[in-house]
N, C-alpha and C positions, 0 to 999 in steps of 0.2 A: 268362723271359729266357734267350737262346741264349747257351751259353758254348762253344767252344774249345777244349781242353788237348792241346796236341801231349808228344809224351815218346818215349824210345828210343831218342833221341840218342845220340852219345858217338864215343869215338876206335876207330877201323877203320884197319888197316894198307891198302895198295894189292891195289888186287886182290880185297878181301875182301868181303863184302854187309853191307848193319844194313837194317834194317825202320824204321818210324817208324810210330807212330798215333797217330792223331788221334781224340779222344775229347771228343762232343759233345753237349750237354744241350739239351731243348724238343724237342717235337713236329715241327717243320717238319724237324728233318733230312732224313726218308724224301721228303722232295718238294724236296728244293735241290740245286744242282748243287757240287758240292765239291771240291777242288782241292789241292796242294798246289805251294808258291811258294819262293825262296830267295832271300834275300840275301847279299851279298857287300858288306861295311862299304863306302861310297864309289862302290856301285853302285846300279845300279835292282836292284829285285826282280825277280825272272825266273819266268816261271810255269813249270812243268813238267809237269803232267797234272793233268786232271778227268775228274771221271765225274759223268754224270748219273745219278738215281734209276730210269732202268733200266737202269741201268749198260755206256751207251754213254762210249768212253773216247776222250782226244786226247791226244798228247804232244807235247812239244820237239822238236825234230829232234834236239837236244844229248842226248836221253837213251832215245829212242823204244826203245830197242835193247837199254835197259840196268834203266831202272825200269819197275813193274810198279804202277796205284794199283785201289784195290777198295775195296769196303764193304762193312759189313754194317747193314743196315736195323735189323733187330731189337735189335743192340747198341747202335747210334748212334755205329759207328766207321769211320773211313779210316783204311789203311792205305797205306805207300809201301814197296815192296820196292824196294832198291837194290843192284842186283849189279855186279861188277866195275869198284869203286868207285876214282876219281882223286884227286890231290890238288886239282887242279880242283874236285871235289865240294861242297870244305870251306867248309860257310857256314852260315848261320842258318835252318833251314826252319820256314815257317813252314804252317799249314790255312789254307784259306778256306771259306767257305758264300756263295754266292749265290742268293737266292731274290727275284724280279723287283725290288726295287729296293736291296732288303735287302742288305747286304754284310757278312760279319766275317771277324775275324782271331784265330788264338791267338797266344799271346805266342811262340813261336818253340820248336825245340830246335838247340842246337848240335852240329853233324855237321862231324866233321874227320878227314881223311884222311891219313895220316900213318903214316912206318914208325918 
């Protein structure tokens, strides 16, 4: 069974970058396309980049500029680099995996921006 565990959350002043990864269990990782998402309580979720397993990437237009997402095969991890981070930023992000019908989620970290 595929599990999720996003982490490396936490409070970042304006301006400042955090990393997050996503750290993911089963074999299908190297072949799903994986993503990382954000909520904002009383909002939809927003997606904000994926990478494919050959690590073709898309972004937001909100953050193209600003995050950075990657993996590693061998480890079974995403990661999101977040630089020049807003209070805008401040929400719940969460991983995704997509593999043809297959969909999950990790349970979230919370990133807040804040001086």
């Amino acid at each position: 069974q595929v599990q999720l565990v996003e982490s490396w959350g936490g409070l970042v002043q304006p301006g400042g970058p955090l990393r997050l990864l996503c750290a993911a269990s089963g074999s299908i990782f190297s072949i799903a396309v994986m993503g990382w998402y954000r909520q904002v309580a009383g909002k939809q979720r927003e997606l904000l980049a994926r990478i494919t397993s050959g690590r073709l990437t898309n972004y937001a237009d909100s953050v193209k500029d600003r995050f950075i997402i990657s993996r590693d095969n061998t480890k079974r991890t995403v990661y999101l680099q977040m630089n020049s981070l807003k209070p805008d930023d401040t929400a719940v992000y969460y991983c995704n995996l997509k593999l043809g019908e297959r969909e999950l989620w990790g349970q979230g970290t919370q990133v807040t921006v804040s001086s």
